[in-house]
MDTraj code that builds the backbone (N, CA, C; nanometers):
import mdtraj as md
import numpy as np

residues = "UNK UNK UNK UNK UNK UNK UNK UNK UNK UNK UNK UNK UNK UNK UNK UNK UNK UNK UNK UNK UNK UNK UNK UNK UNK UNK UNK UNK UNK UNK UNK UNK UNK UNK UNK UNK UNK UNK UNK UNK UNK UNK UNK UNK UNK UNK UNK UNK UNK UNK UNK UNK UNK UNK UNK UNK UNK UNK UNK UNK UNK UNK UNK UNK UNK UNK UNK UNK UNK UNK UNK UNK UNK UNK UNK UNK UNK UNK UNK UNK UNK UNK UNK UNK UNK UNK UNK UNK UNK UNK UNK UNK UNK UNK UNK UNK UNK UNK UNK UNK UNK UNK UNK UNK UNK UNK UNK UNK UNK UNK UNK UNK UNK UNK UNK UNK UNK UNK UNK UNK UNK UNK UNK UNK UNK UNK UNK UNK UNK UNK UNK UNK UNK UNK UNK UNK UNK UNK UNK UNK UNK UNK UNK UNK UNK UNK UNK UNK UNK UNK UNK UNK UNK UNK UNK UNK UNK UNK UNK UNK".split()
xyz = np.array([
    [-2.1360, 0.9100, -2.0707],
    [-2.0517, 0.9352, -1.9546],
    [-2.0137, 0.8012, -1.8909],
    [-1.8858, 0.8151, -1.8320],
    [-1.8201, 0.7206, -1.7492],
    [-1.8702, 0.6819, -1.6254],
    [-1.8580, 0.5742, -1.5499],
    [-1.8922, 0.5421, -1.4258],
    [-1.8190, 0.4312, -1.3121],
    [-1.8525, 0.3758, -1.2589],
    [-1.7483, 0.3716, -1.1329],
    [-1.7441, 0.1933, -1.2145],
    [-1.8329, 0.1347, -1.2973],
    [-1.8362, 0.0205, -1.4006],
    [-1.7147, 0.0093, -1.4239],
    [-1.7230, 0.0721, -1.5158],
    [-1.5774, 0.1050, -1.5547],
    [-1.4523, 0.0990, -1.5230],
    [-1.4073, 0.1752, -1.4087],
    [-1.2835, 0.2040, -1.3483],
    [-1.3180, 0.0180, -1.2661],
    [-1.3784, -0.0295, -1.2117],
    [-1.4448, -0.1334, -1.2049],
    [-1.3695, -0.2163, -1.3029],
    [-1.3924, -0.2506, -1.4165],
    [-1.3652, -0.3377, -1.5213],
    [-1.2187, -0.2887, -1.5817],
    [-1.1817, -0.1885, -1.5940],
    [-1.0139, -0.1667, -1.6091],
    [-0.9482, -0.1925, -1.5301],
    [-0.9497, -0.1708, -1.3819],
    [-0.8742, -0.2859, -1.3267],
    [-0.8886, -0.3765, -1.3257],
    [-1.0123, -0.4285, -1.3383],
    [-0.9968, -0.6011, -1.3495],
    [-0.9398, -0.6199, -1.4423],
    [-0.9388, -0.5901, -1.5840],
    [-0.8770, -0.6075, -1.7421],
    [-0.7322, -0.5977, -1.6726],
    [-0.6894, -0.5163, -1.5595],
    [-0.4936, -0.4971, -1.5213],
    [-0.5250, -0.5771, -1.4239],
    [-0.5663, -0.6603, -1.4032],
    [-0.5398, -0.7816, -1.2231],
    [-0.5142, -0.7027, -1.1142],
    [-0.5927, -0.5908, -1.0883],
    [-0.5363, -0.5149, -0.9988],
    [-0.6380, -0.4799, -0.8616],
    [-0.6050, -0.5791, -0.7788],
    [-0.6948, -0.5920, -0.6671],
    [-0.7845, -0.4726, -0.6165],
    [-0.8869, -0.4306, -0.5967],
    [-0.9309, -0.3745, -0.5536],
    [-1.0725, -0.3363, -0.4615],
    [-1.1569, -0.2288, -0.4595],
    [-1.3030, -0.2695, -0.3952],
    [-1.3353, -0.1432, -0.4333],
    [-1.5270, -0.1697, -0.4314],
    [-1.5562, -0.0242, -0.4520],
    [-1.6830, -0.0244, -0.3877],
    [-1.6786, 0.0762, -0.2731],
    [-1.7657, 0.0841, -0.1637],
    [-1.8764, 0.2157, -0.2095],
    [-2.0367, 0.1545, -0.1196],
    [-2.0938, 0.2779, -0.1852],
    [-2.1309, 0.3337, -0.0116],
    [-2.1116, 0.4900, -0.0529],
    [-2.0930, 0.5827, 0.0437],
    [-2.1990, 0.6099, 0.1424],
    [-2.2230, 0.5913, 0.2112],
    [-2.3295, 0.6496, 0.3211],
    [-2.3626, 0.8092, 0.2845],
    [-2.5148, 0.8208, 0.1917],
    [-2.4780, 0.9635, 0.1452],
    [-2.4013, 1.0004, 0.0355],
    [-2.4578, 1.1233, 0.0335],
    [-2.3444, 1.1218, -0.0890],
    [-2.2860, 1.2447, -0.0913],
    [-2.1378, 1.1850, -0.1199],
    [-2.0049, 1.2692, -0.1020],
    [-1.9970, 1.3273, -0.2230],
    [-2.0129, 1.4677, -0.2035],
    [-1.9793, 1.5785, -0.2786],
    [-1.8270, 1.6257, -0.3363],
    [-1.7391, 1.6068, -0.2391],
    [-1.6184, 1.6192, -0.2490],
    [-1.5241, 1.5244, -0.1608],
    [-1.3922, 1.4804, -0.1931],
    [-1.3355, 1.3822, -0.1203],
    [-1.2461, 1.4902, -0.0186],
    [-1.2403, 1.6024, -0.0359],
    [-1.1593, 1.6682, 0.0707],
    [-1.2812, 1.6264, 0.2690],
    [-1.3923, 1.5892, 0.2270],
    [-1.4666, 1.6013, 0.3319],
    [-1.4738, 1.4681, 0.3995],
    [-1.4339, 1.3374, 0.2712],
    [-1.4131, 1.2112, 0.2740],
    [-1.3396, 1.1375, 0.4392],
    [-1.2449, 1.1946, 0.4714],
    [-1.1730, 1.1720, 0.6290],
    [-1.2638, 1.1932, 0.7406],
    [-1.3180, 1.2696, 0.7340],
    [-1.3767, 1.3076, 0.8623],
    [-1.5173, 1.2469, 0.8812],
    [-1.6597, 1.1987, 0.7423],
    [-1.6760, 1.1208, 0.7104],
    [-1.7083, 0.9785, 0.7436],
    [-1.5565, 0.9454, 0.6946],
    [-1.5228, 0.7636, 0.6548],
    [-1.4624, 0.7748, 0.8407],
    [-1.3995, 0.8571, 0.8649],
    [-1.2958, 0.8055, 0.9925],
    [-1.1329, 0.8041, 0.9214],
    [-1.1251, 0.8420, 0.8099],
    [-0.9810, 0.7886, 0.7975],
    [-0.9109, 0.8747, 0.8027],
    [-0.7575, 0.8959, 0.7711],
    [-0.6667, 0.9916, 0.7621],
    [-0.6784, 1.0359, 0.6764],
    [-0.6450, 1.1937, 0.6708],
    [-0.6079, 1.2577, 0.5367],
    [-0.5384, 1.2114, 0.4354],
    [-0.4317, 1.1540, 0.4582],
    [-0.3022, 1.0459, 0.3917],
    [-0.3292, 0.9256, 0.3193],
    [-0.4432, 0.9315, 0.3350],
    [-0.5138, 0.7571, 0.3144],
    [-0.6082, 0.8224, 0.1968],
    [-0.6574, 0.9287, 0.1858],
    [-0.7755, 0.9386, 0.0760],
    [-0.7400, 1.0978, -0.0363],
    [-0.7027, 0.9718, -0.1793],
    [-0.6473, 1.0547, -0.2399],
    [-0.7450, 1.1127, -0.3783],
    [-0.7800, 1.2695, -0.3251],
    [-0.8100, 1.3758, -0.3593],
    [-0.7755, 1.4531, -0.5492],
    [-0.8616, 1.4209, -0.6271],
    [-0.7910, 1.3959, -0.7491],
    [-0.8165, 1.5636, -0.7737],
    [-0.7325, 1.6179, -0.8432],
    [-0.7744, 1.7646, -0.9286],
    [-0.6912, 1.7238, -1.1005],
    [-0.7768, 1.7794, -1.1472],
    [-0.7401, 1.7442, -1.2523],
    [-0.6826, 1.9120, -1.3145],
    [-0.5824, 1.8803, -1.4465],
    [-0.5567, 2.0107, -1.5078],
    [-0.5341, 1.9540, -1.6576],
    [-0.5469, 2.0753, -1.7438],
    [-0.5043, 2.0196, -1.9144],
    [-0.4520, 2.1357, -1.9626],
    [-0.4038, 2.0704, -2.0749],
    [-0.3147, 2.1916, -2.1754],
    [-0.3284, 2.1528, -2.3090],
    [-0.2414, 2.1908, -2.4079],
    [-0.2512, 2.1237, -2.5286],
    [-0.2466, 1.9910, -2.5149],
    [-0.1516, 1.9107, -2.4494],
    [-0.1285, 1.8134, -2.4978],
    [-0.1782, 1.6747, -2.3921],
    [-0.2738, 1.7437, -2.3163],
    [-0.3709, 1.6345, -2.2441],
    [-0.4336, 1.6806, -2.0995],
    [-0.4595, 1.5863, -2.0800],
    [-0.5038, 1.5879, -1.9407],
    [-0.3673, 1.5669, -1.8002],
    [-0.3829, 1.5964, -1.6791],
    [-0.2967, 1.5530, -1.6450],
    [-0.3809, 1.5232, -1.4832],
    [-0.3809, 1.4008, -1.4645],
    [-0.4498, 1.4047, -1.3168],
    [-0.3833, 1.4051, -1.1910],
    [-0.3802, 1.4727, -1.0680],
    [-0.2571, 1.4386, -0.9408],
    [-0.4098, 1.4362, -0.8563],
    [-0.3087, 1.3109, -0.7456],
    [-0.3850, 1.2765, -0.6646],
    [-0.3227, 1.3307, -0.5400],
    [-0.3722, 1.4176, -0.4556],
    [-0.3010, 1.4543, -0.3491],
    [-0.3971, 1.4098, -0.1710],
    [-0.3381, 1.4321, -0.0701],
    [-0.4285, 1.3809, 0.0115],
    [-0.5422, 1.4958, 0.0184],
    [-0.6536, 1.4376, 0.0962],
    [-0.7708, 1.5281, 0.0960],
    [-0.7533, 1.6257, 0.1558],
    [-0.8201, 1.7556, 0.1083],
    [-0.7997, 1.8784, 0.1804],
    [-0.6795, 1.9444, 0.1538],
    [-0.5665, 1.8550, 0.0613],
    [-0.3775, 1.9688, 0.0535],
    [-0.4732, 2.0397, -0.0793],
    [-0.3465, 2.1535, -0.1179],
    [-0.3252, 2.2597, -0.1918],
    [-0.2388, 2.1717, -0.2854],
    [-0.2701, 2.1595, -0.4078],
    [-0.2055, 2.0678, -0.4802],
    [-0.0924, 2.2065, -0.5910],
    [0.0670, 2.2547, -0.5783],
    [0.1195, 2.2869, -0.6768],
    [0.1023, 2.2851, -0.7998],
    [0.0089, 2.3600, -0.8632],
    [0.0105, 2.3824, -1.0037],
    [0.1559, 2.4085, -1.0934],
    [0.1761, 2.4739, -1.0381],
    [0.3109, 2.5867, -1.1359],
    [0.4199, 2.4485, -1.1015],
    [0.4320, 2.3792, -0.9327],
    [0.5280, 2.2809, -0.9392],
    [0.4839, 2.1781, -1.0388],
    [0.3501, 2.1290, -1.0650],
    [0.3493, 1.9982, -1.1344],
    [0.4004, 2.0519, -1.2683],
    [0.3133, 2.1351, -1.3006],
    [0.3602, 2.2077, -1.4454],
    [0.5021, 2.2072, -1.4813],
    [0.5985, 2.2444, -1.3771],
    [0.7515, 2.3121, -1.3927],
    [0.8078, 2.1549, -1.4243],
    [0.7435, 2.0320, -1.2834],
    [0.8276, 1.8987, -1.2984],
    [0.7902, 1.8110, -1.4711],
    [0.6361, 1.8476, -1.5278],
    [0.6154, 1.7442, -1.6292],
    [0.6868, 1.8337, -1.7697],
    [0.7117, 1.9931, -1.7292],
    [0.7598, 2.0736, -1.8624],
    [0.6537, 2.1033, -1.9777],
    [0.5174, 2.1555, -1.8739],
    [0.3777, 2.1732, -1.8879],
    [0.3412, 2.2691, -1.8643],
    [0.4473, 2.4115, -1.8849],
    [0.4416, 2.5803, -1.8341],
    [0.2461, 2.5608, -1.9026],
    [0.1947, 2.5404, -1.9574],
    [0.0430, 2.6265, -1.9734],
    [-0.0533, 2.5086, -1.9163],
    [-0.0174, 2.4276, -1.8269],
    [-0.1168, 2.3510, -1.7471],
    [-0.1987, 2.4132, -1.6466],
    [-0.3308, 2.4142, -1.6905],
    [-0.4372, 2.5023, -1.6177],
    [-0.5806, 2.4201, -1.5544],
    [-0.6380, 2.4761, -1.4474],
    [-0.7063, 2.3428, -1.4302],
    [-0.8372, 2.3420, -1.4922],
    [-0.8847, 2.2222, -1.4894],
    [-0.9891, 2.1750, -1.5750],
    [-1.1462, 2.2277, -1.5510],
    [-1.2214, 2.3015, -1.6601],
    [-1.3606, 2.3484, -1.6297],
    [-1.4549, 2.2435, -1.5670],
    [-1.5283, 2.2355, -1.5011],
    [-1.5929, 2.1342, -1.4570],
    [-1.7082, 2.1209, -1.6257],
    [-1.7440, 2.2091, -1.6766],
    [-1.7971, 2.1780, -1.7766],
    [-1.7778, 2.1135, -1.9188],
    [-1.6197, 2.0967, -1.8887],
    [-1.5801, 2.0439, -1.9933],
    [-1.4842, 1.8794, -1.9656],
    [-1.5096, 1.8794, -1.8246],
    [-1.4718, 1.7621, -1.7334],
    [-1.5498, 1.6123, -1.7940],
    [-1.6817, 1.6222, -1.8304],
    [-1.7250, 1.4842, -1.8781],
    [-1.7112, 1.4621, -2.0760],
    [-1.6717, 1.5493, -2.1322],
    [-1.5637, 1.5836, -2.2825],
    [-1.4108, 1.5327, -2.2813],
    [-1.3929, 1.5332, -2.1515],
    [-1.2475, 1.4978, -2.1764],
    [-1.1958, 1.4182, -2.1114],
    [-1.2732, 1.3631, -1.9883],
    [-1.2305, 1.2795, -1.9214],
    [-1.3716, 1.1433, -1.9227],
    [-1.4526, 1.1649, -1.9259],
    [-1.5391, 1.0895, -1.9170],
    [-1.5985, 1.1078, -1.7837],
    [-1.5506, 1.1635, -1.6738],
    [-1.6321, 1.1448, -1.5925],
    [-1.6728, 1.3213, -1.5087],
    [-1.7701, 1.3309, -1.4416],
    [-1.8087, 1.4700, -1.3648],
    [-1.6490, 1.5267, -1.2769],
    [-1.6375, 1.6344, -1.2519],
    [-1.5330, 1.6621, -1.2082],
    [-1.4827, 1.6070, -1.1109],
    [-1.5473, 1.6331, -0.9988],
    [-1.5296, 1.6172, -0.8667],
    [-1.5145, 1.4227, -0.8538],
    [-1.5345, 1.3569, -0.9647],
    [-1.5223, 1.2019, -0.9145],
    [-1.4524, 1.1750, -1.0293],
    [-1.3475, 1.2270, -1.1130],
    [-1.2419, 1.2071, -1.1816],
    [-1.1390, 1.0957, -1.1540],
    [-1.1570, 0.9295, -1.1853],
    [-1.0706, 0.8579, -1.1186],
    [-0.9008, 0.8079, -1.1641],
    [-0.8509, 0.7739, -1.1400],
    [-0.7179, 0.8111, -1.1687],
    [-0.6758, 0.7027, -1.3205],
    [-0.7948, 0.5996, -1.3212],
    [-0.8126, 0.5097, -1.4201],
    [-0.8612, 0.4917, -1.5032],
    [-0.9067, 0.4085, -1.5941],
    [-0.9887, 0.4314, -1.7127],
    [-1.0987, 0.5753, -1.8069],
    [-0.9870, 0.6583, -1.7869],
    [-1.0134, 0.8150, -1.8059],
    [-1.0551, 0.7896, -1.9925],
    [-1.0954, 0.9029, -2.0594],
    [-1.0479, 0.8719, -2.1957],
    [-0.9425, 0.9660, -2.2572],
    [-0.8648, 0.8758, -2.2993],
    [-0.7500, 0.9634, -2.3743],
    [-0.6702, 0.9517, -2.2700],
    [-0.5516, 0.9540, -2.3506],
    [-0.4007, 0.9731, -2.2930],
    [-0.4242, 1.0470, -2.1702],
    [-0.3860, 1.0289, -2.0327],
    [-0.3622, 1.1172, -1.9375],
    [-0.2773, 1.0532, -1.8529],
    [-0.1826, 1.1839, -1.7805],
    [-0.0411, 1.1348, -1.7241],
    [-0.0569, 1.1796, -1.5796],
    [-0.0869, 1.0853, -1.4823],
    [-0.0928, 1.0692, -1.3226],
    [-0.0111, 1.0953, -1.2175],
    [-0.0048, 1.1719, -1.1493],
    [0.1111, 1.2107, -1.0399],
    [0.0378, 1.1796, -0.9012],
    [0.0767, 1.0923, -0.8109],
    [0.0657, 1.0686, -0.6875],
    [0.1162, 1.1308, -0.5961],
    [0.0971, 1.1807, -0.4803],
    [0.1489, 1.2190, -0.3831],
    [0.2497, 1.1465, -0.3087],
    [0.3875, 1.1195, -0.3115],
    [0.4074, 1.0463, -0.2359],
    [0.3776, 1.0008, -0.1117],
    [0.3491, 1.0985, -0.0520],
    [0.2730, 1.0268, 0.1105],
    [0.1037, 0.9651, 0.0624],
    [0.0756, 0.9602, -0.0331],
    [-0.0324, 0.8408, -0.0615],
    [0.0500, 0.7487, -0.1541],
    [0.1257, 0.7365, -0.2184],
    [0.1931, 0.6526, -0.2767],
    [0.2490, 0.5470, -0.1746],
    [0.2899, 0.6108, -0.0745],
    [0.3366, 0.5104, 0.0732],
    [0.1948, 0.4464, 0.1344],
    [0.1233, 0.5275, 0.1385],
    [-0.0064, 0.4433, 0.2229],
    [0.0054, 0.2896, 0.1789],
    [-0.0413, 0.2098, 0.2670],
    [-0.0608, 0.0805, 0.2201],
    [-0.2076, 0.0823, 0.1274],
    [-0.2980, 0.1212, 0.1895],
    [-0.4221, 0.1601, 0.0537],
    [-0.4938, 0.2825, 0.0527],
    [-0.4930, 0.3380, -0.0647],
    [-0.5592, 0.4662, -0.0574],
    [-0.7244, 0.4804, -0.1260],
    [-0.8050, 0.5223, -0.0695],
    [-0.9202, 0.5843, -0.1144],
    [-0.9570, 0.7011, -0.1981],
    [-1.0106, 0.6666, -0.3339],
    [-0.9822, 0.7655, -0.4238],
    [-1.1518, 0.7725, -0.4753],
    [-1.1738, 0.8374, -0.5874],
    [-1.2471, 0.8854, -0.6528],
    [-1.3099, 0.7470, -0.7724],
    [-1.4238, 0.7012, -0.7473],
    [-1.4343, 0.5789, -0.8185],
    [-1.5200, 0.6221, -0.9653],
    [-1.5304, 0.7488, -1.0154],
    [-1.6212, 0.7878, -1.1407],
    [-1.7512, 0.8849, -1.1320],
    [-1.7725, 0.8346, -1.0058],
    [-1.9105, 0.9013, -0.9937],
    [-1.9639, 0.9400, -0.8389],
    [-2.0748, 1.0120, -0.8043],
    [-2.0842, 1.0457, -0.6306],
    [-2.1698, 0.8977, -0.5690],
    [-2.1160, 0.9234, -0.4627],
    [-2.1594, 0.7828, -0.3449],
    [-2.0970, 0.6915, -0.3646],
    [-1.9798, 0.6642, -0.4464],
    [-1.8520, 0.5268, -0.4220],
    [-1.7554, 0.5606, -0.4472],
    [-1.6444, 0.5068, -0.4166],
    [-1.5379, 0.5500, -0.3922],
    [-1.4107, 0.3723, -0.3950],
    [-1.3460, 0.3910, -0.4595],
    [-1.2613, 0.3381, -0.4692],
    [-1.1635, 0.2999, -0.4039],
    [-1.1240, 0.1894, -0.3702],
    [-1.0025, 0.1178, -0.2639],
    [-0.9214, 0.0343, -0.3357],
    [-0.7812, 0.0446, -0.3096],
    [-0.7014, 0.0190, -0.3972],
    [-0.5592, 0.0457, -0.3312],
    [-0.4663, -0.0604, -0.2694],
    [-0.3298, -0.0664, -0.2524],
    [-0.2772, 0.1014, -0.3090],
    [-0.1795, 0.1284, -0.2844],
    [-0.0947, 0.2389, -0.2830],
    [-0.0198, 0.1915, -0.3944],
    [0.0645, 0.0575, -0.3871],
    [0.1601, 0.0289, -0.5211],
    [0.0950, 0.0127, -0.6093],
    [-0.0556, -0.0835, -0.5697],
    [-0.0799, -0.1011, -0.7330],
    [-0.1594, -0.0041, -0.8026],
    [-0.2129, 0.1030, -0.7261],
    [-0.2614, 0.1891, -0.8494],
    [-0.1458, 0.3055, -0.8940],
    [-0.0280, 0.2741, -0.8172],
    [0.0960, 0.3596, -0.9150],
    [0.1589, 0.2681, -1.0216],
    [0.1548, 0.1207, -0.9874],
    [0.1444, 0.0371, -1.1174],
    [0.0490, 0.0382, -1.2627],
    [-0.0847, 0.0821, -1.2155],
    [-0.1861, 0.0508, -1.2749],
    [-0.2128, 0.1647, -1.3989],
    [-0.1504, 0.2898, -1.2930],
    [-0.1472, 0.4128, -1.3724],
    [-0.0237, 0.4798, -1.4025],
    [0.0631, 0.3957, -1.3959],
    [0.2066, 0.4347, -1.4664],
    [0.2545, 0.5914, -1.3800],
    [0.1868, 0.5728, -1.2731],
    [0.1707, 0.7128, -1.2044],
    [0.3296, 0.7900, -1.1806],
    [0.3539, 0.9198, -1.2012],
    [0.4601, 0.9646, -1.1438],
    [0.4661, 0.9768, -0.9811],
    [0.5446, 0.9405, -0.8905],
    [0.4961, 0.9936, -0.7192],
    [0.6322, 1.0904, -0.7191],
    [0.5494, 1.1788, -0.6518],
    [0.6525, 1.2955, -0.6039],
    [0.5709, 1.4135, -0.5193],
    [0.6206, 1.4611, -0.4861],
    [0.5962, 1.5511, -0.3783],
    [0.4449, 1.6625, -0.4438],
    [0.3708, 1.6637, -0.4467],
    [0.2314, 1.7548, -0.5234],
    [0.1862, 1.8682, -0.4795],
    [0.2138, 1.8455, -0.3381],
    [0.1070, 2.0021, -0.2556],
    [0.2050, 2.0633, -0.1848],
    [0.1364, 2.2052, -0.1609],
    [0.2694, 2.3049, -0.1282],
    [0.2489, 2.3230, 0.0147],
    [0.3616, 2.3530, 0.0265],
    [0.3684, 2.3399, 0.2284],
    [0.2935, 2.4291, 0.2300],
    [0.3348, 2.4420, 0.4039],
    [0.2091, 2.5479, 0.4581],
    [0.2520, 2.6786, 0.4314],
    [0.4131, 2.6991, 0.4343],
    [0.4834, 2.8513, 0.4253],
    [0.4340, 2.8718, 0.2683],
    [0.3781, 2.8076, 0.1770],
    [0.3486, 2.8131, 0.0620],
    [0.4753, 2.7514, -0.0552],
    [0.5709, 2.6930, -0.0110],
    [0.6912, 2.6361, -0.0142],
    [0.6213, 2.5204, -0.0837],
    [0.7334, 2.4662, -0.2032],
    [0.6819, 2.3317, -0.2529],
    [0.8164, 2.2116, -0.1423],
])
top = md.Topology()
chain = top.add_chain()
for i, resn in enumerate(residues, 1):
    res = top.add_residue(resn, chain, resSeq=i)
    for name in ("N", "CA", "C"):
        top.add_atom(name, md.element.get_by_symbol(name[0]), res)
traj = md.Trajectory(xyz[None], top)
């Protein structure tokens, strides 16, 4: 299994500034991460992962949204994208579900950002494993991960 080493050493291998803080406690889920750390929802991006035949696909949305399945699916042309078993989460990604980081995954996988974390100046994400967590500019981990940004979670009327 994967670890926060890692995502650690792939950005360094991409020059891609970053930090990786260890958590006061340990964080179970990043939807709980804001309230927490002190930060905004907007600032700490919330990974769910989904797969299909032809990979993995990770979106990072802010903590706590409802991330569009059927929209990500409809925008990548991924009608059977379903989300990922937590038991089959360290098989395909390398790392436990819930700390799935948007980087050094294994195997091909294709990244969608939220745009309102894509704007943050730095967002807080998921560093591999529980009790750290990852810091990292907004541009450069949509550089880093070739990330798509676009709109991810569905309004409140249930509206994408």
């Amino acid at each position: 299994m994967r670890s926060s080493i890692d995502v650690h050493n792939h950005l360094l291998a991409d020059d891609v500034p970053h930090e990786l803080s260890t958590l006061p406690g340990t964080l179970r889920d990043l939807a709980a991460a804001p309230e927490v750390l002190g930060l905004p929802a907007g600032a700490v991006g919330q990974p769910t992962v989904f797969v299909d035949g032809r990979g993995v696909v990770v979106v990072l949305a802010p903590a706590g949204s409802e991330v569009d399945r059927v929209g990500v699916a409809s925008l990548l042309g991924r009608e059977g994208l379903a989300p990922l078993a937590p038991d089959q989460a360290p098989g395909v990604t390398g790392y436990l579900l819930p700390f799935v980081p948007p980087v050094a995954l294994e195997g091909d996988t294709t990244v969608l950002v939220d745009e309102q974390l894509a704007g943050q100046d730095v967002i807080y994400t998921a560093a591999g494993e529980p009790g750290v967590i990852l810091k990292v500019r907004g541009r450069d981990l949509v550089k880093a991960t070739s990330a798509l940004v676009t709109r991810v979670t569905k309004a409140v009327d249930g509206s994408r």
